[in-house]
Backbone bond lengths (Angstrom), bond angles and torsions (degrees), N, CA, C in turn:
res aa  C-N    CA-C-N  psi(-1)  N-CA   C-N-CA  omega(-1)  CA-C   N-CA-C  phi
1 X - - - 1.459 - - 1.534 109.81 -
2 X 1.221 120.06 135.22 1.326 113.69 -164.24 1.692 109.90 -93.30
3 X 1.186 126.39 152.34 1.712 120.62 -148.37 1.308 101.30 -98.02
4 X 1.452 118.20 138.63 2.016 138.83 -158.31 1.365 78.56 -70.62
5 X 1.327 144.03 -26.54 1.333 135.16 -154.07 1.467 111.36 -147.15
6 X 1.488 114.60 103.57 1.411 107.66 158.90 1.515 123.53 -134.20
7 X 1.386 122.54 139.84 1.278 115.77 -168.68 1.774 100.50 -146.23
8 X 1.250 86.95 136.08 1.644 116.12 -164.82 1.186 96.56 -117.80
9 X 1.746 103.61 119.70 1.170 108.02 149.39 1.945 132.03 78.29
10 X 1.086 90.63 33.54 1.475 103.27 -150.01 1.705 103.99 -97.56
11 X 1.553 108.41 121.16 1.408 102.09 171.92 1.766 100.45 -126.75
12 X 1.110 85.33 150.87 1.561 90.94 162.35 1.531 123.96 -154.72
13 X 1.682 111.76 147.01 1.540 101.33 -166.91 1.671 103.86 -126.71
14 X 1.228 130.06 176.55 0.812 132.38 -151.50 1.834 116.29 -150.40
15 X 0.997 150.85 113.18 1.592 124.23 -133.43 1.496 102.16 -99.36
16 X 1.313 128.73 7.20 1.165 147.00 174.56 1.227 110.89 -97.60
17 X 1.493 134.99 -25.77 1.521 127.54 -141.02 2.170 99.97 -152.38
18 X 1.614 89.39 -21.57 1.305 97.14 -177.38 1.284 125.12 76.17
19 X 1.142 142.56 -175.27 1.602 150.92 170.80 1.752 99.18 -38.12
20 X 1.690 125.18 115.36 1.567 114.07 -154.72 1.768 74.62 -114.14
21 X 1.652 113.41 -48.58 1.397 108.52 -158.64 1.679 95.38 -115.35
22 X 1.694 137.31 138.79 1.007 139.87 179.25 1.579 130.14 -125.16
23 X 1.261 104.16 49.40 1.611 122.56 170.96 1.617 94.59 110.45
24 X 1.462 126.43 90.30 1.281 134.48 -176.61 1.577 101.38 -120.31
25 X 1.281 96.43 135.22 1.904 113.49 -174.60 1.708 104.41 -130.52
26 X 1.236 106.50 127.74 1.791 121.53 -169.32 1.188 95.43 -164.18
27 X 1.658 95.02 134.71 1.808 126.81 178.69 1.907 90.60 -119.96
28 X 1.253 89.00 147.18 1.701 93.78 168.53 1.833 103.08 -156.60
29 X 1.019 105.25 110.79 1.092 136.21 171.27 1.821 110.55 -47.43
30 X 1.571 109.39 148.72 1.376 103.60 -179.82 1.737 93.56 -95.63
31 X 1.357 86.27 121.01 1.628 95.98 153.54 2.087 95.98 118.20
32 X 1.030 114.57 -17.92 1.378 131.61 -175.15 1.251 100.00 -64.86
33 X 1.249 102.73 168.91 1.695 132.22 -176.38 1.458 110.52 -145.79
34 X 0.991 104.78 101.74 1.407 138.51 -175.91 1.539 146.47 -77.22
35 X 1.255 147.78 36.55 1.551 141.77 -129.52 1.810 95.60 -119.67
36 X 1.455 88.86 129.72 1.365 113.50 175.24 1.348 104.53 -92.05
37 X 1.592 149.49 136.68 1.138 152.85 136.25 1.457 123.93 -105.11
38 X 1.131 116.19 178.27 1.630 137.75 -174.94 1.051 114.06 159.52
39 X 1.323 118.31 166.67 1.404 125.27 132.89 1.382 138.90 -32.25
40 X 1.042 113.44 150.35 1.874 132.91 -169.75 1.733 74.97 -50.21
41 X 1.399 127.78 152.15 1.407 149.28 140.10 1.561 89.53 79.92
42 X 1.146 147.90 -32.32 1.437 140.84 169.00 1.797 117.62 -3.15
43 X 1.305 112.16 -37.82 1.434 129.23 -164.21 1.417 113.59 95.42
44 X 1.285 132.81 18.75 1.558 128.21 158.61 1.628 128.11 -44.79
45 X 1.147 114.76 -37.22 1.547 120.09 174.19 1.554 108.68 -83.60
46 X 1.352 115.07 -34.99 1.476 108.57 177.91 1.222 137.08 -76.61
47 X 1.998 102.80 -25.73 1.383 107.53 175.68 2.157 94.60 -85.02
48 X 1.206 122.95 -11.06 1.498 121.63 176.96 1.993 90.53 -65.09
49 X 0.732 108.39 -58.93 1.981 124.04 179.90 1.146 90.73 -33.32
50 X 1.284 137.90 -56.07 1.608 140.41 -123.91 1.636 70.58 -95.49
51 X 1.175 113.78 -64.95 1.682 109.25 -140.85 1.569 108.80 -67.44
52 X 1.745 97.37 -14.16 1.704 92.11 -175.23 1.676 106.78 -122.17
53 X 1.859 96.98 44.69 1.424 95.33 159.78 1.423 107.65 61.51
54 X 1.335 135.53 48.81 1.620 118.54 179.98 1.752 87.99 -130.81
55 X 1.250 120.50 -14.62 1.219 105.83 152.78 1.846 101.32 178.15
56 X 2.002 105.60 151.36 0.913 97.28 -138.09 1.812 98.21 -95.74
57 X 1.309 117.75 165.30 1.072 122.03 176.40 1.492 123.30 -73.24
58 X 1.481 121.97 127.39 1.616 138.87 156.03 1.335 110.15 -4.68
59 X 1.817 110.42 -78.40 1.657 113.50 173.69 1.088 106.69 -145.89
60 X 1.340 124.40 160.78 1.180 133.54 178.21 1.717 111.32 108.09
61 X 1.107 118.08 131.46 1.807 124.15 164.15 1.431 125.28 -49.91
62 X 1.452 115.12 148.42 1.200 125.73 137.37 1.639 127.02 -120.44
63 X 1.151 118.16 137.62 1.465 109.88 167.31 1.609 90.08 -140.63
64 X 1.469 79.58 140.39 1.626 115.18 179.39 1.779 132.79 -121.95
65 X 1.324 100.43 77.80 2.101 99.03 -165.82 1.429 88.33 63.16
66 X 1.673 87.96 77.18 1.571 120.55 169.99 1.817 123.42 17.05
67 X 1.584 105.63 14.33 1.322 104.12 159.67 1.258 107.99 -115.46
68 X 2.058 108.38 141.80 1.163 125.94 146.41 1.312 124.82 -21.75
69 X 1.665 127.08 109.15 1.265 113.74 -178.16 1.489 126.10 -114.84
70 X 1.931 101.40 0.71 1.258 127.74 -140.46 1.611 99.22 -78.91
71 X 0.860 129.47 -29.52 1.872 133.46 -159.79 2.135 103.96 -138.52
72 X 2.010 112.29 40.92 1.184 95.64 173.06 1.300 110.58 -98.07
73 X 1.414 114.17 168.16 1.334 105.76 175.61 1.637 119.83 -77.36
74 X 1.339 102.30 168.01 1.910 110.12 178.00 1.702 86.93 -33.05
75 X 1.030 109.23 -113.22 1.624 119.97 177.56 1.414 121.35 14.79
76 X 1.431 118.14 -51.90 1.624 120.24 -178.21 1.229 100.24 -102.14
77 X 1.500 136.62 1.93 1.348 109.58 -178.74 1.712 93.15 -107.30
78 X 1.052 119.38 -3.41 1.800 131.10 148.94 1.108 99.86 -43.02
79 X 1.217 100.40 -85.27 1.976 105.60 -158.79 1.603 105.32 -57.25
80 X 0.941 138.87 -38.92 1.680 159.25 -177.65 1.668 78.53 -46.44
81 X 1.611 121.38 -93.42 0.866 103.55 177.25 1.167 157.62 -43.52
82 X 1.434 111.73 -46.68 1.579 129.36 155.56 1.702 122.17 -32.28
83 X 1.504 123.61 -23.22 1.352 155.13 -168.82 1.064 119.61 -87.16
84 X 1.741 107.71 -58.81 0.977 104.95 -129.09 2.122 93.79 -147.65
85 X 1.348 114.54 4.83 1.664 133.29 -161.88 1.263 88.77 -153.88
86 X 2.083 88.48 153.18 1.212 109.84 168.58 1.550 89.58 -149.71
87 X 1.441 102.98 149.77 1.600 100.09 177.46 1.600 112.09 -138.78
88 X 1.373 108.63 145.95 1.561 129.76 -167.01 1.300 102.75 -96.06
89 X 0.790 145.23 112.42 1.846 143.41 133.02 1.159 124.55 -63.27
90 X 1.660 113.10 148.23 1.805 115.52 -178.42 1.544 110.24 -52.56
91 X 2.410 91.54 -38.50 1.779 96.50 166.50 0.901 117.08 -106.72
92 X 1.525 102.50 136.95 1.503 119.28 -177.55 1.654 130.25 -59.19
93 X 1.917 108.44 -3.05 1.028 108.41 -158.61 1.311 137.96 -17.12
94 X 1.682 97.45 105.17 1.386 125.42 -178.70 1.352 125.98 -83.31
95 X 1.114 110.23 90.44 1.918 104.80 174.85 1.870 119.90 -24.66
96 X 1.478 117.79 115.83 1.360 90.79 -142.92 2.274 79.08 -104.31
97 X 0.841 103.41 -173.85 1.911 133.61 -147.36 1.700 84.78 28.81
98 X 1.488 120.51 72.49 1.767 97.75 156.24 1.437 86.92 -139.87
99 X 1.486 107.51 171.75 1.858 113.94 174.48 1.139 100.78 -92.51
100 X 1.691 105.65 165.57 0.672 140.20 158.40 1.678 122.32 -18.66
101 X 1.050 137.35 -45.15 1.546 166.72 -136.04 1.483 91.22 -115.98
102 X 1.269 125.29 -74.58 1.168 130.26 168.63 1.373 126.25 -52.96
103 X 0.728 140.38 -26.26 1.771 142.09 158.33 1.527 118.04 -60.04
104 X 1.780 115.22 -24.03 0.939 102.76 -171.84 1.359 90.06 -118.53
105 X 1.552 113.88 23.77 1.764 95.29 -173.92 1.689 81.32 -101.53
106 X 1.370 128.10 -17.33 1.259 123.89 -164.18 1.839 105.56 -50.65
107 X 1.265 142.97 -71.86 1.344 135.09 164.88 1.674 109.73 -30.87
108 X 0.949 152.15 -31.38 1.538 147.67 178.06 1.928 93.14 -69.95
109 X 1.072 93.21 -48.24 1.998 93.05 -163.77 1.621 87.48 -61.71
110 X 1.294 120.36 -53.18 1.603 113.64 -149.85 2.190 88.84 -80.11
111 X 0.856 112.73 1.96 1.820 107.80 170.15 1.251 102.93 -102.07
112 X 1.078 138.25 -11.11 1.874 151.20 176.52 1.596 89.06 74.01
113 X 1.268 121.17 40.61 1.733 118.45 162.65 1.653 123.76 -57.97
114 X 1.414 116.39 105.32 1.349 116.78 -155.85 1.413 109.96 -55.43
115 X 1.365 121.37 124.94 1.429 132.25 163.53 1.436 107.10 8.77
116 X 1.656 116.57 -79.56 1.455 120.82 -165.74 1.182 86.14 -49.93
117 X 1.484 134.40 -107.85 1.227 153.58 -164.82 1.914 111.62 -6.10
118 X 1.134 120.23 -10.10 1.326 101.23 -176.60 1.385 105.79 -98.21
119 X 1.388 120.93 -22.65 1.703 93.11 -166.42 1.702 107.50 -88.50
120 X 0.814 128.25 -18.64 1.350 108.32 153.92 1.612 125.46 -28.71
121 X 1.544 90.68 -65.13 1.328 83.58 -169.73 1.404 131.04 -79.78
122 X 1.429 103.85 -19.11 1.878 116.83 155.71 1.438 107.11 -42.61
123 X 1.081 120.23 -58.09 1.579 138.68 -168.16 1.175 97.76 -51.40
124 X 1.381 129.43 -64.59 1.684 140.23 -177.98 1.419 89.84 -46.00
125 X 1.485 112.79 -93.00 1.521 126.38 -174.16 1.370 110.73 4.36
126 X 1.733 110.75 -69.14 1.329 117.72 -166.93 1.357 111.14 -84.55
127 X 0.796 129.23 -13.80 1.301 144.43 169.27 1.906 116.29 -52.22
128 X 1.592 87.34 -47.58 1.514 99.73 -166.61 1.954 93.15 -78.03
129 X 1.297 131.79 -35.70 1.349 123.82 156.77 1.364 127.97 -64.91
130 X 1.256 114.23 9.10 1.778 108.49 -164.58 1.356 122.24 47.59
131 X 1.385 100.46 43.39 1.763 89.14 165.07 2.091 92.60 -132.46
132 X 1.109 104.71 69.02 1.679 118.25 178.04 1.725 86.41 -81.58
133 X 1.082 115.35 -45.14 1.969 122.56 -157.00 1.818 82.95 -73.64
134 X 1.062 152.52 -18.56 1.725 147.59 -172.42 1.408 116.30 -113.97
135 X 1.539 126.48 19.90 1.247 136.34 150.33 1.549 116.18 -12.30
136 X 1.120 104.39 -64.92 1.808 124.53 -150.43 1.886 104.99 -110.74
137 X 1.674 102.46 -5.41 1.370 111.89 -166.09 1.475 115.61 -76.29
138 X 1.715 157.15 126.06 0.766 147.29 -137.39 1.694 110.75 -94.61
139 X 0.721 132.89 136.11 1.902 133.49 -158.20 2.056 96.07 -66.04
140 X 1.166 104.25 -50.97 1.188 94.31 176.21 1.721 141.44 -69.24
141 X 1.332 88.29 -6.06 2.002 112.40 158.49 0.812 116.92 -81.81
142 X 1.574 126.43 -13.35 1.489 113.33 -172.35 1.524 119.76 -99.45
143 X 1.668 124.36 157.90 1.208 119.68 -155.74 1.929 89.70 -76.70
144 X 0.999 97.95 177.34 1.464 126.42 152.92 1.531 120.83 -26.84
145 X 1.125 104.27 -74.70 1.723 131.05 177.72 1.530 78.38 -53.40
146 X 1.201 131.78 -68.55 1.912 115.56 -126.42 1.526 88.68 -99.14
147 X 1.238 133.18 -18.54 1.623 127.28 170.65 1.960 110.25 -69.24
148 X 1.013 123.92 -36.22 1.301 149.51 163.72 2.266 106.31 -49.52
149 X 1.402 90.45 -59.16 1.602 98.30 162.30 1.735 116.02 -53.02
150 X 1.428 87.29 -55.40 1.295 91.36 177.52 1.777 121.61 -33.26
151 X 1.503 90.06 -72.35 1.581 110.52 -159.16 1.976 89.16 -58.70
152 X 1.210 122.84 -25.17 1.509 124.54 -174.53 1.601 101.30 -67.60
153 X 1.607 125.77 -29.30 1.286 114.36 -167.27 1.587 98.80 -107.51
154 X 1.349 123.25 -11.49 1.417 129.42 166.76 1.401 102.29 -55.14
155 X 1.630 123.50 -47.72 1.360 143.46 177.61 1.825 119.63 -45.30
156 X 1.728 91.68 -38.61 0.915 99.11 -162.58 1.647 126.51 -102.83
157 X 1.557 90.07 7.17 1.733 100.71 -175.47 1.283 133.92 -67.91
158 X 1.327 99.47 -26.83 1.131 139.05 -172.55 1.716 107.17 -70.26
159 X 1.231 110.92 -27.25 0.994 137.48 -178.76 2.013 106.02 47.92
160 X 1.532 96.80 66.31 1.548 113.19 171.07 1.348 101.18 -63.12
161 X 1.636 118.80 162.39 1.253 135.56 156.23 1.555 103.49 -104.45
162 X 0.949 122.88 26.45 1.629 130.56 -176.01 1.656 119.09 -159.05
163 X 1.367 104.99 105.81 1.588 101.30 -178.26 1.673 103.74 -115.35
164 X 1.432 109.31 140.74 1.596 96.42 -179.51 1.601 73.68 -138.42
165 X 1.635 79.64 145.66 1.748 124.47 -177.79 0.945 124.53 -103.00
166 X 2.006 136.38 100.22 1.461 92.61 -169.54 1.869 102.51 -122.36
167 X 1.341 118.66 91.37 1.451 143.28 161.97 1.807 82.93 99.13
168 X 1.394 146.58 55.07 1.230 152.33 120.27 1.211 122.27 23.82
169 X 1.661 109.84 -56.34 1.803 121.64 168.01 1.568 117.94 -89.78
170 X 1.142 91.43 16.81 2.291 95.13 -169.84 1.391 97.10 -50.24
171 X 1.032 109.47 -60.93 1.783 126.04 -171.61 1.594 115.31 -82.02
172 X 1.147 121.02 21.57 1.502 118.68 -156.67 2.136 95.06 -123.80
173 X 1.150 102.99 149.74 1.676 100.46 161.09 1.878 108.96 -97.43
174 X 0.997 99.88 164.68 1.510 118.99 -169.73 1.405 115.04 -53.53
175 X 1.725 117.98 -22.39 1.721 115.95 162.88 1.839 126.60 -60.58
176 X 1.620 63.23 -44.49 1.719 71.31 -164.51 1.951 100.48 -102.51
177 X 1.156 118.00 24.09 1.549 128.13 151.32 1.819 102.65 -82.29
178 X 1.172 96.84 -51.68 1.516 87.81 -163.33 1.481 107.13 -81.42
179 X 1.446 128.21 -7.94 1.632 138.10 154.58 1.275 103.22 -45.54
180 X 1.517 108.26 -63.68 1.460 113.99 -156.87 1.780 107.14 -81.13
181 X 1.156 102.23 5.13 1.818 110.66 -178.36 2.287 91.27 -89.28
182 X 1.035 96.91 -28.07 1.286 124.14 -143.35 1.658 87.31 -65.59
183 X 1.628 92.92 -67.02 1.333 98.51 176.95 1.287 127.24 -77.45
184 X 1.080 119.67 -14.67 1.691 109.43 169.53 1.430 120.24 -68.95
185 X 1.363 100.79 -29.26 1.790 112.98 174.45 1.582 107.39 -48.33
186 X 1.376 110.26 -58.81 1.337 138.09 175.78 1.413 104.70 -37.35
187 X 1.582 119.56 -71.43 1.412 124.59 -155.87 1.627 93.83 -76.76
188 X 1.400 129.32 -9.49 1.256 119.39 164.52 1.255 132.79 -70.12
189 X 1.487 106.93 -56.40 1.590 106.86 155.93 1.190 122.11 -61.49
190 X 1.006 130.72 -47.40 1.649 128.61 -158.08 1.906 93.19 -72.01
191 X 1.148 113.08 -72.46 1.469 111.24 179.77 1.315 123.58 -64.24
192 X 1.329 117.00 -35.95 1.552 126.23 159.30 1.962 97.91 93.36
193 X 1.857 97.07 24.38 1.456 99.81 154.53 1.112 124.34 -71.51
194 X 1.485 122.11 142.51 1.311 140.97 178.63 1.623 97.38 -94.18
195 X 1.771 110.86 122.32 1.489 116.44 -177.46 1.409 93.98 -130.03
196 X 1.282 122.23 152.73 1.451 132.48 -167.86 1.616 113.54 -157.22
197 X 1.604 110.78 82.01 1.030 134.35 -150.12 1.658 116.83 -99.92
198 X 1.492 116.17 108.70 1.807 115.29 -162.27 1.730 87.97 -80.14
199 X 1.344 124.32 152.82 1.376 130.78 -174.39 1.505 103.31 177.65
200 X 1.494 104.71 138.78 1.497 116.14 178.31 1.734 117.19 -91.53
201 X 1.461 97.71 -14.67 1.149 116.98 -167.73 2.170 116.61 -75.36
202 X 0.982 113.34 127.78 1.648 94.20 -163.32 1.445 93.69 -105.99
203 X 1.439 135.06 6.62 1.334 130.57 170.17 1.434 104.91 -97.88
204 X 1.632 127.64 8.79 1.357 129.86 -165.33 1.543 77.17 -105.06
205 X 1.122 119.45 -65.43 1.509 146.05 -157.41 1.840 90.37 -46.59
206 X 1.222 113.81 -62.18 1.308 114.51 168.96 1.555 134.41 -12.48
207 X 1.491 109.83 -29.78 1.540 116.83 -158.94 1.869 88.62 -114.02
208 X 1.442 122.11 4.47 1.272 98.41 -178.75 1.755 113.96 -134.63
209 X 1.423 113.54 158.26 1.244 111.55 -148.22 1.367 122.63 -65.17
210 X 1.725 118.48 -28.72 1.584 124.55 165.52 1.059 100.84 -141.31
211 X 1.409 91.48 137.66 1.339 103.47 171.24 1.712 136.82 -132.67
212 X 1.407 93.71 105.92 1.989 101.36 -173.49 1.853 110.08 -56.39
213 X 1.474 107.61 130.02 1.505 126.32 157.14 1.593 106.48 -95.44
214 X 1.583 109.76 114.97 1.507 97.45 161.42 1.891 87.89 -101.64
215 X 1.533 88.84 -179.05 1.406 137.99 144.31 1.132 149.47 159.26
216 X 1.452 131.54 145.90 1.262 144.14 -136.01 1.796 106.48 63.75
217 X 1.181 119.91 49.01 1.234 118.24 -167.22 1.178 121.76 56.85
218 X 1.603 149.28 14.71 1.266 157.39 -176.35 1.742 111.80 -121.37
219 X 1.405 93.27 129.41 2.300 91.14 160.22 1.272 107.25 -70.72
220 X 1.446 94.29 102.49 1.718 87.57 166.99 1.728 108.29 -101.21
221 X 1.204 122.33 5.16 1.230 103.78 171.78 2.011 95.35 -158.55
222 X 1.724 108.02 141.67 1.081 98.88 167.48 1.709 105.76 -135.29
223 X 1.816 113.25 157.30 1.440 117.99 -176.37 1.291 110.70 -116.07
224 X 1.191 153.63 116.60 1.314 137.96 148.91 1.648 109.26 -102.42
């Protein structure tokens, strides 16, 4: 099966920080689980940047569900994303006095998803994290772990074939890290999303199927 994600060759520099990534090559498979590690400054957040279009790389390709993604403009690498991505932060930023329901209806409003048409798929969304029982529940009651769910099914309404993670458990304790490892495993098989998750953590790294080591901006080691 040929991989939703491949990128050849990818450097990118930065005029503050200099050359961050120096000829980086990654396949990602549909349906895989994915975790990049390194070291602090390695280039883990930047080659995560690269892959989700937030800015484009020096040299080297990307193609993403067999389109060229490497040279689009601001504008199409919007919609690219908007389409076709969903993205995780360490913070969950939670819209704060709104529910539960509403936090994740926020991506449906900004796609102009017609009124009827969204709660279904909110419903699914949260559903697929186990928080179906926190519909109506207020974002600022909720623990840690289940605001974190949240922002995962906010991610997920959209219904991307591409989720990128970037350190997911930063803010999390070790129960509800390995919950939230729990369910991404899940939404991989079952949906057959491809998630590609930056993390320092090597017991996070544990639960997913390959896993890239940079450093000095280079893969120096990969696991599947």
């Amino acid at each position: 099966m040929k991989p939703v994600v491949t990128a050849r060759y990818l450097c990118k520099s930065y005029a503050n920080q200099g050359k961050v990534l120096k000829g980086v090559d990654i396949d990602i498979r549909q349906g895989e689980f994915v975790a990049i590690m390194g070291p602090s400054g390695c280039g883990k957040s930047t080659l995560l940047h690269l892959l989700g279009l937030l800015h484009a790389p020096d040299e080297g390709s990307i193609e993403i569900l067999g389109q060229d993604v490497t040279h689009l403009r601001q504008d199409q690498a919007t919609l690219f994303r908007r389409n076709h991505m969903g993205f995780i932060l360490q913070s969950n930023n939670m819209f704060p006095h709104t529910t539960v329901y509403e936090n994740v209806e926020f991506p449906l409003i900004y796609r102009r998803v017609p009124r009827n048409l969204r709660a279904d798929r909110i419903h699914g969304a949260l559903d697929a994290v186990n928080l179906a029982g926190k519909v109506t529940a207020w974002s600022n009651n909720l623990s840690g772990g289940e605001q974190q769910r949240v922002a995962i099914a906010r991610a997920l309404v959209n219904e991307p074939q591409i989720l990128l993670a970037d350190e997911p458990t930063g803010a999390l304790d070790a129960n509800n890290s390995h919950s939230l490892m729990e369910v991404f495993q899940t939404i991989c098989k079952r949906d057959n999303v491809s998630i590609v998750m930056v993390t320092h953590d090597s017991a996070m790294a544990q639960y997913c199927d390959t896993v890239y080591t940079l450093s000095d901006g280079r893969v120096v080691h990969s696991i599947s």
